[in-house]
C-alpha positions in Angstrom: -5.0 -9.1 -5.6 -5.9 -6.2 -3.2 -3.7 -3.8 -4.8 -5.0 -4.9 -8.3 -8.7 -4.7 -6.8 -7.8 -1.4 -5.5 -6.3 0.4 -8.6 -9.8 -1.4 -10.6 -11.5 0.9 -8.1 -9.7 4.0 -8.5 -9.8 3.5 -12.2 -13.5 3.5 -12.2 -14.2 6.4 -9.9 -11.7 8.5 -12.2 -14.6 7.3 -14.8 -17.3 8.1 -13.0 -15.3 11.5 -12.1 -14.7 12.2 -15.7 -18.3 11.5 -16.8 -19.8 13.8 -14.5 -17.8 16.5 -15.2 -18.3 15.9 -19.1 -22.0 16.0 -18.0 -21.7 19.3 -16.2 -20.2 20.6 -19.3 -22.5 19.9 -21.4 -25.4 21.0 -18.8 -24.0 24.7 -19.2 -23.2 24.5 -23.1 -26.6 23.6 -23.5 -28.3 26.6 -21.0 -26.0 29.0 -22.7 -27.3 27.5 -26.6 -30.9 27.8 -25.4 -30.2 31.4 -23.6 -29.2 32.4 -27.1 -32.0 30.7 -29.4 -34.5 32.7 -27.2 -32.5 35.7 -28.1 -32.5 34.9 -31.4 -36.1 34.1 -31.7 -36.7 37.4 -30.2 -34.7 39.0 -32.8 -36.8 37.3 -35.2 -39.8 38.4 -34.0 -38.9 42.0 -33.6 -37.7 42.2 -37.5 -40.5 40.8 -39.1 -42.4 43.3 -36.9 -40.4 45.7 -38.6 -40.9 44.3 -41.9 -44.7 44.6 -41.7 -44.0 48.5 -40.2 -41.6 48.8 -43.2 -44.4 47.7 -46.0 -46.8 49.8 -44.6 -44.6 52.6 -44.9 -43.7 51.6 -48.5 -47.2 50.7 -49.5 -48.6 54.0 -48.4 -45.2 55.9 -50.1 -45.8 54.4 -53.6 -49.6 55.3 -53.7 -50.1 57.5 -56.4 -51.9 60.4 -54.5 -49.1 60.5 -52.5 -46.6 60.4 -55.1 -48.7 63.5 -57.0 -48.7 65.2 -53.8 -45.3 65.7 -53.0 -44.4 66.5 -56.8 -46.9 69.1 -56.3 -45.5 70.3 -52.7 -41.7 69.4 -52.8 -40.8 70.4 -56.7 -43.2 72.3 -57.3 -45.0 70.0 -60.1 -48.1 70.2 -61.6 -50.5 68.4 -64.0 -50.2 69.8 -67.8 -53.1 71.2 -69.4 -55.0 68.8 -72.0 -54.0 70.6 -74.4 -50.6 69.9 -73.9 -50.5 66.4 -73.1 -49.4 64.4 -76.3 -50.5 60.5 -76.7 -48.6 58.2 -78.9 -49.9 55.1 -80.5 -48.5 51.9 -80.6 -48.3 50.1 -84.3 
Protein backbone atom coordinates (compact mmCIF):
# COMPACT_ATOMS: atom_id res chain seq x y z
CA UNK A 1 0.00 0.00 0.00
CA UNK A 2 3.01 2.35 0.59
CA UNK A 3 4.45 1.90 -2.73
CA UNK A 4 0.85 2.43 -4.34
CA UNK A 5 0.44 5.58 -1.86
CA UNK A 6 3.73 6.62 -2.97
CA UNK A 7 3.48 6.50 -6.85
CA UNK A 8 -0.44 8.42 -6.09
CA UNK A 9 1.84 11.03 -4.78
CA UNK A 10 4.32 11.35 -7.47
CA UNK A 11 1.52 11.21 -9.95
CA UNK A 12 -0.03 14.16 -8.52
CA UNK A 13 2.97 16.38 -8.05
CA UNK A 14 3.92 15.61 -11.86
CA UNK A 15 0.21 17.35 -12.07
CA UNK A 16 0.71 19.95 -10.13
CA UNK A 17 4.27 20.24 -12.02
CA UNK A 18 2.67 20.20 -15.33
CA UNK A 19 -0.01 22.76 -14.45
CA UNK A 20 2.26 25.32 -13.38
CA UNK A 21 4.31 25.21 -16.11
CA UNK A 22 1.24 25.27 -18.53
CA UNK A 23 0.41 28.45 -16.33
CA UNK A 24 3.76 30.04 -16.85
CA UNK A 25 3.22 29.55 -20.44
CA UNK A 26 0.38 31.11 -20.84
CA UNK A 27 1.52 33.98 -18.34
CA UNK A 28 4.19 35.04 -21.12
CA UNK A 29 1.89 34.25 -24.32
CA UNK A 30 -0.34 36.58 -22.81
CA UNK A 31 2.36 39.63 -21.84
CA UNK A 32 3.76 39.11 -25.33
CA UNK A 33 -0.26 39.40 -27.02
CA UNK A 34 -0.84 42.46 -24.87
CA UNK A 35 2.91 43.96 -25.63
CA UNK A 36 1.66 43.70 -29.20
CA UNK A 37 -2.08 45.15 -28.96
CA UNK A 38 -0.49 48.28 -27.49
CA UNK A 39 1.61 48.34 -30.47
CA UNK A 40 -0.98 47.93 -32.61
CA UNK A 41 -3.22 50.42 -31.03
CA UNK A 42 -0.40 52.85 -31.37
CA UNK A 43 -0.29 52.14 -34.99
CA UNK A 44 -3.87 52.89 -35.11
CA UNK A 45 -3.61 55.97 -33.62
CA UNK A 46 -0.70 57.27 -35.55
CA UNK A 47 -2.56 56.43 -39.10
CA UNK A 48 -5.75 57.96 -38.47
CA UNK A 49 -3.58 60.89 -37.44
CA UNK A 50 -2.26 60.62 -40.77
CA UNK A 51 -5.51 60.29 -42.36
CA UNK A 52 -6.84 63.54 -40.88
CA UNK A 53 -3.09 65.21 -42.14
CA UNK A 54 -3.87 63.45 -45.47
CA UNK A 55 -7.60 65.13 -45.86
CA UNK A 56 -6.35 68.28 -45.05
CA UNK A 57 -3.86 68.13 -47.60
CA UNK A 58 -6.49 66.86 -50.20
CA UNK A 59 -9.25 69.22 -49.11
CA UNK A 60 -7.06 72.21 -49.51
CA UNK A 61 -5.50 70.59 -53.11
CA UNK A 62 -8.98 70.16 -54.71
CA UNK A 63 -10.06 73.86 -53.87
CA UNK A 64 -10.70 75.53 -56.86
CA UNK A 65 -8.43 78.62 -56.29
CA UNK A 66 -5.80 76.36 -55.86
CA UNK A 67 -6.47 74.29 -58.73
CA UNK A 68 -6.71 77.83 -61.03
CA UNK A 69 -3.59 78.72 -59.50
CA UNK A 70 -1.25 76.25 -60.46
CA UNK A 71 -2.83 75.97 -64.08
CA UNK A 72 -1.95 79.53 -64.13
CA UNK A 73 1.77 79.02 -62.61
CA UNK A 74 2.74 75.43 -63.61
CA UNK A 75 1.14 75.21 -67.44
CA UNK A 76 0.97 78.31 -68.02
CA UNK A 77 -3.08 78.48 -68.24
CA UNK A 78 -5.30 81.13 -68.33
CA UNK A 79 -9.00 82.19 -68.23
CA UNK A 80 -10.47 82.76 -71.96
CA UNK A 81 -11.90 85.99 -72.87
CA UNK A 82 -15.89 86.21 -72.84
CA UNK A 83 -15.85 86.39 -75.98
CA UNK A 84 -14.54 83.22 -76.49
CA UNK A 85 -16.21 81.13 -74.05
CA UNK A 86 -19.03 79.14 -75.89
CA UNK A 87 -22.24 77.77 -73.69
CA UNK A 88 -24.33 74.95 -74.79
CA UNK A 89 -27.83 74.22 -73.91
CA UNK A 90 -29.33 71.26 -72.78
CA UNK A 91 -32.76 70.15 -74.69
Amino acid sequence: MKGGSLLFTLLLLLALLSIVVDYIYLQHKSRNQFVELQKLINEEHELNADWGRLQLEYSTMVDNTNIEKKAKQYLGMQMPEQSQIISIKRK
